[in-house]
Backbone as numpy.savetxt, mean C-alpha at the origin, in Angstrom:
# Nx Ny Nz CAx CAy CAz Cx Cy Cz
35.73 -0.24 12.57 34.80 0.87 12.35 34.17 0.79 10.96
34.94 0.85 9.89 34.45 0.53 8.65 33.35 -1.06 8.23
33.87 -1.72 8.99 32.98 -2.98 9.15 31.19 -2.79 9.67
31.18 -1.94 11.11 30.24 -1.41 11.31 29.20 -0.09 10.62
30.09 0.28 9.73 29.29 1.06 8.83 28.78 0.61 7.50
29.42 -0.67 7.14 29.12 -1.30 6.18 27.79 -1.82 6.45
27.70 -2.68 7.97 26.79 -3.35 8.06 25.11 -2.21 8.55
26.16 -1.28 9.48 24.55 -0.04 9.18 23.97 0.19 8.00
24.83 0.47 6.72 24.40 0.89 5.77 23.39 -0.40 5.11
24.05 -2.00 4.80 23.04 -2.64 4.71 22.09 -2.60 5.46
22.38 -2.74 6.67 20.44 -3.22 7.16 19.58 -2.22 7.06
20.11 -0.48 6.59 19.11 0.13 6.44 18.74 0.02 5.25
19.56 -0.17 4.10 19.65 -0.53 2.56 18.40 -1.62 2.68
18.31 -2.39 3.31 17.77 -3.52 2.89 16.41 -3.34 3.89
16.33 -2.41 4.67 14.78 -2.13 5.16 13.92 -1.38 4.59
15.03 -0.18 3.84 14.29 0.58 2.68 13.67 0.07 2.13
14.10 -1.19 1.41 13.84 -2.14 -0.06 12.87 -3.32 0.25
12.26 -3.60 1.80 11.14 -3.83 2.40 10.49 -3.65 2.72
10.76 -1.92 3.01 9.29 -1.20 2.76 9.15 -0.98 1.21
9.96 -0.51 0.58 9.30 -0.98 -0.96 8.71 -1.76 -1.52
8.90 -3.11 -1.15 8.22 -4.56 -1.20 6.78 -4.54 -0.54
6.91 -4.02 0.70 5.50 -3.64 1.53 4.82 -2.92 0.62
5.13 -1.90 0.32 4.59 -0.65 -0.39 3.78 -1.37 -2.26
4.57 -2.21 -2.10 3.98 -2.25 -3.75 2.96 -3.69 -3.67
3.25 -4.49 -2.63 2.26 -5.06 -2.16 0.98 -4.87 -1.90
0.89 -3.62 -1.30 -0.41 -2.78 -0.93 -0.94 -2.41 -2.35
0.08 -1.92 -3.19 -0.70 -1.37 -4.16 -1.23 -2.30 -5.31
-0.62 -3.57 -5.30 -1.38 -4.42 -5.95 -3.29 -5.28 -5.66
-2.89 -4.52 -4.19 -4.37 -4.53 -3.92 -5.41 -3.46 -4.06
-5.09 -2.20 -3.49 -6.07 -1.57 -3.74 -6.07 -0.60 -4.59
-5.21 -0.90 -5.57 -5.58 -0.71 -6.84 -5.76 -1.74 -8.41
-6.37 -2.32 -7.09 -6.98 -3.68 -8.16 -8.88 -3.58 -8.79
-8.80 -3.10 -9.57 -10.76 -3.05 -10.16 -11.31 -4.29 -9.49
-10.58 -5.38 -9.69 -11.48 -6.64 -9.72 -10.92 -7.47 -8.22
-10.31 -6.87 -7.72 -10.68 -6.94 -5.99 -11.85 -5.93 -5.46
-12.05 -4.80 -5.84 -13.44 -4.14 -5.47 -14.17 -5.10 -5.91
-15.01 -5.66 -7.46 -15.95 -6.17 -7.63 -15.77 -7.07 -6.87
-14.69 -8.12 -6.61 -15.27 -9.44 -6.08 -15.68 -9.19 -4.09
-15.10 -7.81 -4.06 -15.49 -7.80 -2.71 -17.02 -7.82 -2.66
-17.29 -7.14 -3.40 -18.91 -6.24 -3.95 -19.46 -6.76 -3.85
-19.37 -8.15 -4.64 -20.09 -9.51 -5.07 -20.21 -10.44 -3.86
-19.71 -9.95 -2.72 -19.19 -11.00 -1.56 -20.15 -10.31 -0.40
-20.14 -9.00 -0.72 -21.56 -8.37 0.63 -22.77 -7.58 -0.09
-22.89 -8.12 -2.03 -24.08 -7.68 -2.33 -24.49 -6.38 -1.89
-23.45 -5.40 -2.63 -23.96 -4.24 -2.44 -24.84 -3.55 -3.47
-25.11 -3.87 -4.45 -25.56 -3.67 -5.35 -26.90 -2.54 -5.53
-28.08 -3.52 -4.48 -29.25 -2.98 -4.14 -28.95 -1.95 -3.25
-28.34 -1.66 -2.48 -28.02 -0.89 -1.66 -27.01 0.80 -2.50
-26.52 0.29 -3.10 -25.82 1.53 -3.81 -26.92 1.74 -5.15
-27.15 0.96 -5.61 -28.74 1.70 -6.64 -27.97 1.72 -8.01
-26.96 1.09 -8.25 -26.26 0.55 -9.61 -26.13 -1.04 -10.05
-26.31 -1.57 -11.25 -26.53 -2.35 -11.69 -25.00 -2.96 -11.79
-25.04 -4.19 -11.51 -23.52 -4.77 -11.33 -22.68 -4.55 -12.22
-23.20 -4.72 -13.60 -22.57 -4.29 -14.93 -22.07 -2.46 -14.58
-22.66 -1.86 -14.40 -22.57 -0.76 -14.29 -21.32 -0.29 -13.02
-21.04 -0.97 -11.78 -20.27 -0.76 -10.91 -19.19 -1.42 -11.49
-19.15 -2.43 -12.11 -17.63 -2.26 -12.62 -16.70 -1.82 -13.02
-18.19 -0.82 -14.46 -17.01 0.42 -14.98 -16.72 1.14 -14.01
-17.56 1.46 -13.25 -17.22 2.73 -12.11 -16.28 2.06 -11.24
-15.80 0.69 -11.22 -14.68 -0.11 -10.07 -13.61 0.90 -10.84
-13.48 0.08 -12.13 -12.01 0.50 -13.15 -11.78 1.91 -13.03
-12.96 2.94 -13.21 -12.80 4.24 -12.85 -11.87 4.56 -11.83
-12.77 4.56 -10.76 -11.47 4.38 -9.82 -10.64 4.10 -9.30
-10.22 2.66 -9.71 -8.81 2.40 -9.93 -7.73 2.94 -10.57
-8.16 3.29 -11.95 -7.36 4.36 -13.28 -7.07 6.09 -12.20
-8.10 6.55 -11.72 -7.88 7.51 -11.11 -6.87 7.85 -10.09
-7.08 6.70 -8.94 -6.25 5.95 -7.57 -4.68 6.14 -8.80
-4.88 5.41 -9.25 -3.22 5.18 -9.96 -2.97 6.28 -10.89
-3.51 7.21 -11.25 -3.15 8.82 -11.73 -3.22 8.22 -13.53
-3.93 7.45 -13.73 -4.03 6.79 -15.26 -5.54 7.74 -15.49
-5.98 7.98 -14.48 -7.45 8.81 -15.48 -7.44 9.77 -14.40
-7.75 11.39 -14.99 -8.20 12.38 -14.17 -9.77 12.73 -14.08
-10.43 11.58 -13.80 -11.97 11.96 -14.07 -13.15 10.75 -13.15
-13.66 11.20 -12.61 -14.48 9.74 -11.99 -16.11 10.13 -12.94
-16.30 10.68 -13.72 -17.36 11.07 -14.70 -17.75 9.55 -15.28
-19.24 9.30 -15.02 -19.31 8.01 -16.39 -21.10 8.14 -15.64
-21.56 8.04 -16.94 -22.96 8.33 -17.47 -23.55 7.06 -16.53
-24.70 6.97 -15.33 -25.01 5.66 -15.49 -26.48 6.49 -14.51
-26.78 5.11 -14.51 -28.02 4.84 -14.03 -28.29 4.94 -12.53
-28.54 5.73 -11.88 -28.27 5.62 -10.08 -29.58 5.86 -9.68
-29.68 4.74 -8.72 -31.32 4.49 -7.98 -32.77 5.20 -9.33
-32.24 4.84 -10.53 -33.65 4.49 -11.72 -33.24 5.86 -11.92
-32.52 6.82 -11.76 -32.17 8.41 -12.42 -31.08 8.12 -13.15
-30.67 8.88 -14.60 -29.76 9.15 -15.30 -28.96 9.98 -14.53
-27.59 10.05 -14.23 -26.84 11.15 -14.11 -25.60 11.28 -14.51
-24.91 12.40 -14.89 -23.34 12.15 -15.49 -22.35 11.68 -14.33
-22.21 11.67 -13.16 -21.69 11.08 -12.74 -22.14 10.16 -11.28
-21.40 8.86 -10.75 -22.15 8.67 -9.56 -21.91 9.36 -8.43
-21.06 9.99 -8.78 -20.00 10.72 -7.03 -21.04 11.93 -7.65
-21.46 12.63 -6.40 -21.07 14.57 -6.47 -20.14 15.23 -5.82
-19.95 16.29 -5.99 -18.95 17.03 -5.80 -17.80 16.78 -4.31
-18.87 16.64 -3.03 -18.11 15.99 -1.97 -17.03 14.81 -2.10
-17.47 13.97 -2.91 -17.02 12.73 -2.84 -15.81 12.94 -3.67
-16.16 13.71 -4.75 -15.19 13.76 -5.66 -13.91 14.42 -5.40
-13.66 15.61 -4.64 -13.10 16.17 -3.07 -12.48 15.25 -2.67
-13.25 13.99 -2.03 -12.65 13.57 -1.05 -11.64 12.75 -2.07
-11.51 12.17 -2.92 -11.17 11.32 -3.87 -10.12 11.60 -4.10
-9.91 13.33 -4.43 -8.81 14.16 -4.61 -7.89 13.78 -3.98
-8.15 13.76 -2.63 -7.52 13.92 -1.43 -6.66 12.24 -1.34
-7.83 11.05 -1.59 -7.06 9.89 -1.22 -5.86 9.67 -2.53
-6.30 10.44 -3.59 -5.54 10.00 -4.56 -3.94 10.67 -4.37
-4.03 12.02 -3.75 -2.69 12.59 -3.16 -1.81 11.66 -2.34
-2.89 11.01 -1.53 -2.20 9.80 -0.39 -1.56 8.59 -1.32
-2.24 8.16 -2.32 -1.69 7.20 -3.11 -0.21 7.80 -3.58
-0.57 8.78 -3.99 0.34 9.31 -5.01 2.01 9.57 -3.98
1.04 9.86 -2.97 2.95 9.73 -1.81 3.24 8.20 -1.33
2.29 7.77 -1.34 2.36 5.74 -0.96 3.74 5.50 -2.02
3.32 6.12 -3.76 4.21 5.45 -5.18 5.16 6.25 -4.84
5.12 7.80 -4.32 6.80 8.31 -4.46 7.71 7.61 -3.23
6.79 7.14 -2.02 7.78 6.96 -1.40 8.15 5.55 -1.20
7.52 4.50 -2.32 8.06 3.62 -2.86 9.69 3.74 -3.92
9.16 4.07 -4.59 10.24 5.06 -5.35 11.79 5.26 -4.72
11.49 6.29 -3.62 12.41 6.65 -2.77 12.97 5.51 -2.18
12.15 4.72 -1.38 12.52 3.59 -0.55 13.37 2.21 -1.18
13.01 2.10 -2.76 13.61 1.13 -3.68 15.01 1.93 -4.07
14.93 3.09 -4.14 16.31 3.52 -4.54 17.33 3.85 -3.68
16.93 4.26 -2.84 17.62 4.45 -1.27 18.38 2.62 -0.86
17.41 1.60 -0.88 17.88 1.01 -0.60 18.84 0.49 -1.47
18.64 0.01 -3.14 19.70 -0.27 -3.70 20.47 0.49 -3.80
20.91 1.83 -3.40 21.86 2.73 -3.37 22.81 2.04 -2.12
21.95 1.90 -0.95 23.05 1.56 0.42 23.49 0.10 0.23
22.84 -0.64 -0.50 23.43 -2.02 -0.49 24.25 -2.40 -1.57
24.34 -1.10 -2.85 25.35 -1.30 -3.37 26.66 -0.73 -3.10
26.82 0.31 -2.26 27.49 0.63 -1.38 28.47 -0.28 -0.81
27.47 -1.06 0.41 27.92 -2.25 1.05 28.67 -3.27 0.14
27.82 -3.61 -0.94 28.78 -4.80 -1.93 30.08 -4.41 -2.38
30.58 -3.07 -3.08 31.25 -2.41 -3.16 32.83 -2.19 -2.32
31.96 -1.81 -0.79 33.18 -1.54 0.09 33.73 -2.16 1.27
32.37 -3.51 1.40 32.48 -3.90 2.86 32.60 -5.26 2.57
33.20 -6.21 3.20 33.20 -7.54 3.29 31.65 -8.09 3.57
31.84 -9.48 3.05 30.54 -10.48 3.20 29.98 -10.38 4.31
31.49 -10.72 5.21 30.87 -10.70 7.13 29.90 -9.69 7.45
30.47 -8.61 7.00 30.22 -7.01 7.96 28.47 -7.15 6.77
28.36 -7.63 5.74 27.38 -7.66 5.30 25.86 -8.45 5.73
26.97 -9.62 6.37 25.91 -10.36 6.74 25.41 -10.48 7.97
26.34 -9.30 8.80 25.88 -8.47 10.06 24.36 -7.86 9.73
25.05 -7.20 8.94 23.84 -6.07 8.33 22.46 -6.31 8.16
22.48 -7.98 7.17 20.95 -8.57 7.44 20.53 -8.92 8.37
21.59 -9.47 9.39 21.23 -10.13 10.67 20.75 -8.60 11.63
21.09 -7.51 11.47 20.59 -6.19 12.25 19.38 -5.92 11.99
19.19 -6.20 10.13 17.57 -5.36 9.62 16.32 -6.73 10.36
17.06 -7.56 9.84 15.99 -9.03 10.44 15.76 -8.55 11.75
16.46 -8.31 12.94 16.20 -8.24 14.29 15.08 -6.79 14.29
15.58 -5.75 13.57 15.24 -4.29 13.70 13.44 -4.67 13.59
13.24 -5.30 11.89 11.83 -5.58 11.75 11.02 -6.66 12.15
12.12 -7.26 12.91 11.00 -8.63 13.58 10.55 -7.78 14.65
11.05 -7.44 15.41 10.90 -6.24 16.52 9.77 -5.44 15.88
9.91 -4.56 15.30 8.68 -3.82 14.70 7.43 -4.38 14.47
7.29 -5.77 13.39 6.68 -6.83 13.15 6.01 -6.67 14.44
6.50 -7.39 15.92 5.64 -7.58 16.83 4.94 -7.01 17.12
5.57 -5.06 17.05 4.51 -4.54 17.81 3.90 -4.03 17.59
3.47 -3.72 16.18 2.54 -3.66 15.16 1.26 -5.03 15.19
2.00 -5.89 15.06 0.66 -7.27 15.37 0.15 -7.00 17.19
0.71 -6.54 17.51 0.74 -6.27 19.24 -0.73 -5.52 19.05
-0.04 -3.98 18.24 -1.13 -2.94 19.27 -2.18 -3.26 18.07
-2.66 -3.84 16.89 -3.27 -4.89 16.35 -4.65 -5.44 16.82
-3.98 -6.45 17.06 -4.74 -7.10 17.94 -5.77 -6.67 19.36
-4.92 -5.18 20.17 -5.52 -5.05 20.74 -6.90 -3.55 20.23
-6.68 -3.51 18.58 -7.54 -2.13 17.85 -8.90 -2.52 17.97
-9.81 -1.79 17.62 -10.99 -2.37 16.98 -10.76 -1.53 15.65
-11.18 -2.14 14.36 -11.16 -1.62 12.93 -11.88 -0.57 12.73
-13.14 -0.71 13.49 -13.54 0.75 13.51 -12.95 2.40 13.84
-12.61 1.64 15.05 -11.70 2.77 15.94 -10.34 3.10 15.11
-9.88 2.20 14.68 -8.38 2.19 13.88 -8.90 2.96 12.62
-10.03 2.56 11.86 -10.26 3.14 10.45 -10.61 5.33 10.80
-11.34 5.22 11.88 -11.49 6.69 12.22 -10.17 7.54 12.35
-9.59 6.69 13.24 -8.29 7.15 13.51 -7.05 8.00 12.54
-7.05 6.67 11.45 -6.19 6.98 10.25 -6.94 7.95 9.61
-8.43 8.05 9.38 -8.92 9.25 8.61 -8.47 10.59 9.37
-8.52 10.61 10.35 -8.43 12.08 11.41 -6.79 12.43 10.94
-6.20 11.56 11.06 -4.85 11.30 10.86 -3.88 11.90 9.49
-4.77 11.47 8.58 -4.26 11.19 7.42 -4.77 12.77 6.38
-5.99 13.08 6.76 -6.87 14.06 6.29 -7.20 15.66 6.79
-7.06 16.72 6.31 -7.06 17.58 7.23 -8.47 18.26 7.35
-9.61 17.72 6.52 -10.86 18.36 5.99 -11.83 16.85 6.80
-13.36 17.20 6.66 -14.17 16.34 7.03 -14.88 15.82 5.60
-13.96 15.79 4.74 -14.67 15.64 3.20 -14.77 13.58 3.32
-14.24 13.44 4.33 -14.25 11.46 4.52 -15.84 11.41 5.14
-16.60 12.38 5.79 -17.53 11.75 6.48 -18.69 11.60 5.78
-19.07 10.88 5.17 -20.15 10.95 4.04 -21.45 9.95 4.63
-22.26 10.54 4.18 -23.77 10.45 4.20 -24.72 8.70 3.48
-24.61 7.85 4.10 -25.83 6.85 2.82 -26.33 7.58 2.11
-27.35 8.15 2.71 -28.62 8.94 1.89 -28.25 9.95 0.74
-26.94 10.36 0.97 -26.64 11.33 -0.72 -25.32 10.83 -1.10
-24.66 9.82 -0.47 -23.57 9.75 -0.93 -22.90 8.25 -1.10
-23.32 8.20 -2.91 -23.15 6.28 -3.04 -22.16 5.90 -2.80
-21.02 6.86 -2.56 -19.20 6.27 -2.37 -19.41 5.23 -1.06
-19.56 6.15 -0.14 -20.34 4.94 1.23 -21.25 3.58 1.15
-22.14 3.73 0.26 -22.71 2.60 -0.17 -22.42 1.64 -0.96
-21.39 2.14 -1.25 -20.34 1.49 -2.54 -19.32 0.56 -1.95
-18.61 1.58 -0.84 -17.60 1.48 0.52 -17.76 1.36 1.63
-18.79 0.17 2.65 -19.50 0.21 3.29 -17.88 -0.30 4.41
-18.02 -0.19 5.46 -17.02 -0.23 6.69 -16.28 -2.12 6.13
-17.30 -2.99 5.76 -16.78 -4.27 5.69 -15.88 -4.40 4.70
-16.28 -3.51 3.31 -15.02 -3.48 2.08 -13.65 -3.58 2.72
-13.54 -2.19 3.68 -12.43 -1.67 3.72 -11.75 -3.07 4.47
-12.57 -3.62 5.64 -11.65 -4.85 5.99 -11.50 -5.96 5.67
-12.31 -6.00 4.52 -11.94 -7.26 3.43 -10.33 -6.81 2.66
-10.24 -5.07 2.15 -9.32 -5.05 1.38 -8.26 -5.03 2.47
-8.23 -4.32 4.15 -6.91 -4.32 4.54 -6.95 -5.71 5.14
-7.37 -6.75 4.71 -6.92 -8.00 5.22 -5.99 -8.45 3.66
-6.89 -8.56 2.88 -5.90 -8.73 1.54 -4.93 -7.54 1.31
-4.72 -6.64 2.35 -3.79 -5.46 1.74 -2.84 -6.12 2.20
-3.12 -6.52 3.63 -2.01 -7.23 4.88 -1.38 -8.08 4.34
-2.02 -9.14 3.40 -1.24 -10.44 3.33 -0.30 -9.81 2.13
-0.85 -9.34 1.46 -0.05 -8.98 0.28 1.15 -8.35 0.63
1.24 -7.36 1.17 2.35 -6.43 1.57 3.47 -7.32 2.32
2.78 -8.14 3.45 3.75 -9.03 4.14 4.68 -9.77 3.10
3.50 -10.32 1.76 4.49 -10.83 0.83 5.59 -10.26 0.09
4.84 -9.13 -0.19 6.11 -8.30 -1.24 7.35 -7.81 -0.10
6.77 -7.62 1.21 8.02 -7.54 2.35 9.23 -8.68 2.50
8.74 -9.56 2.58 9.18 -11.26 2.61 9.94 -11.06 1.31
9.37 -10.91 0.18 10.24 -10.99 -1.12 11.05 -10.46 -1.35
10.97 -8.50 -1.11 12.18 -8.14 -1.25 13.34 -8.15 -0.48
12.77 -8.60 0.99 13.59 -9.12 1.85 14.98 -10.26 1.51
14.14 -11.43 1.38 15.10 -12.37 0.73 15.66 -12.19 -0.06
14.80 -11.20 -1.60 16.01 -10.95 -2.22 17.23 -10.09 -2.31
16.73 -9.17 -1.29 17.94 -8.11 -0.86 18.76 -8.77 -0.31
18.79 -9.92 0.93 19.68 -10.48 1.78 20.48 -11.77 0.76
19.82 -12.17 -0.19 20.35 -12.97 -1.32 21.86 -12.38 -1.86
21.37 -11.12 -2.36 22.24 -10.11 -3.08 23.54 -9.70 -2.11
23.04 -9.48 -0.20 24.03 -8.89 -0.48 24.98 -10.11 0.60
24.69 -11.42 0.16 25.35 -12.73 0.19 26.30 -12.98 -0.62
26.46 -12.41 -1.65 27.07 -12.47 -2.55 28.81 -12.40 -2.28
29.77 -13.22 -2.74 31.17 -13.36 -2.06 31.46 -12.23 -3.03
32.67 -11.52 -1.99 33.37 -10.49 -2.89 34.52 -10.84 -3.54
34.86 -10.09 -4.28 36.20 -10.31 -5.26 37.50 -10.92 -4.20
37.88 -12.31 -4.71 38.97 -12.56 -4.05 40.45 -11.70 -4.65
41.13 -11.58 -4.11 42.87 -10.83 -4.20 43.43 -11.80 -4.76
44.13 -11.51 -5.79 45.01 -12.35 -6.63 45.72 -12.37 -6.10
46.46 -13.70 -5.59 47.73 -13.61 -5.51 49.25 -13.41 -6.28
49.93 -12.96 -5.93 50.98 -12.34 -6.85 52.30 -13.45 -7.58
């Protein structure tokens, strides 16, 4: 019995600590400034949003600093379609901004949670349970998320990005402050439908990596031989 609780406790220990890996994967992408520009630079949005490339950069970093709770302000003086204005967002956008930045902001706590949770259960496991019952444990989380893995690439494959991107907004949002306008609203022109699947393709690979990483290194750790018994 104790064997089997050892090894529950790892494989959940160590799925926590892969969605943490997932989790911080993601965030090395889209809260990257200079993955927006180079997307930018890749479907020439430039003419179309009515800012000068120099000029969308600061406004990239803006909202990156914001996204990551490093700046409370998307304000910056620029030039939009040949008008001066203090900022490029108005008030809608800036709303909606609010809103994704709350979503970020539970993405980092429940990274947080998920990194500590798991080294909590797998130090646990090192602690009280033998290697075996440990190396049950990885062999449970491996099966649990290859399983998941599939059927996630499953219902995937059968989405369209469009349909999937509406979805998560309806989902995720309780206001219509996401549905924004070309004609008054440069966030859209800024963020045209192709960004987003340039970034969740680089969100994808990334996350898979930091999954993969903390994976191995959780199952590394809790490989580890326990204290042999002295003999007397």
């Amino acid at each position: 019995m104790k064997n089997a609780a050892v090894a529950i406790a790892c494989a959940l220990g160590l799925i926590a600590l892969t969605c943490a890996g997932l989790l911080t994967g993601l965030e090395t992408v889209f809260l990257d400034a200079n993955r927006y520009t180079a997307l930018m630079d890749e479907l020439d949005v430039y003419p179309d949003v009515g800012l000068s490339r120099e000029e969308q950069v600061l406004v990239n970093g803006d909202l990156a600093a914001y996204l990551a709770g490093r700046s409370d302000s998307l304000d910056r003086r620029v030039t939009l379609r040949g008008e001066a204005v203090e900022s490029p967002f108005n008030d809608r956008e800036k709303r909606h901004m609010a809103d994704v930045r709350r979503l970020f902001r539970w993405g980092l706590n429940a990274r947080a949670l998920c990194a500590a949770a798991g080294l909590a259960l797998m130090a646990a496991g090192l602690l009280f349970g033998k290697r075996r019952a440990r190396r049950w444990g990885v062999l449970l989380a491996l099966g649990l998320m290859t399983a998941a893995a599939v059927a996630v690439i499953a219902a995937l494959r059968r989405a369209d990005f469009n349909a999937l991107f509406i979805r998560f907004h309806e989902l995720v949002f309780t206001n219509d402050l996401w549905l924004l306008d070309p004609a008054t609203d440069a966030m859209i022109r800024m963020l045209p439908e192709p960004f987003f699947e340039g970034m969740a393709a680089q969100g994808g690979v990334a996350a898979i990596l930091g999954a993969l990483a903390a994976f191995l290194g959780g199952a590394l750790l809790l490989n580890i031989p326990g204290r042999r018994k002295k003999n007397p």
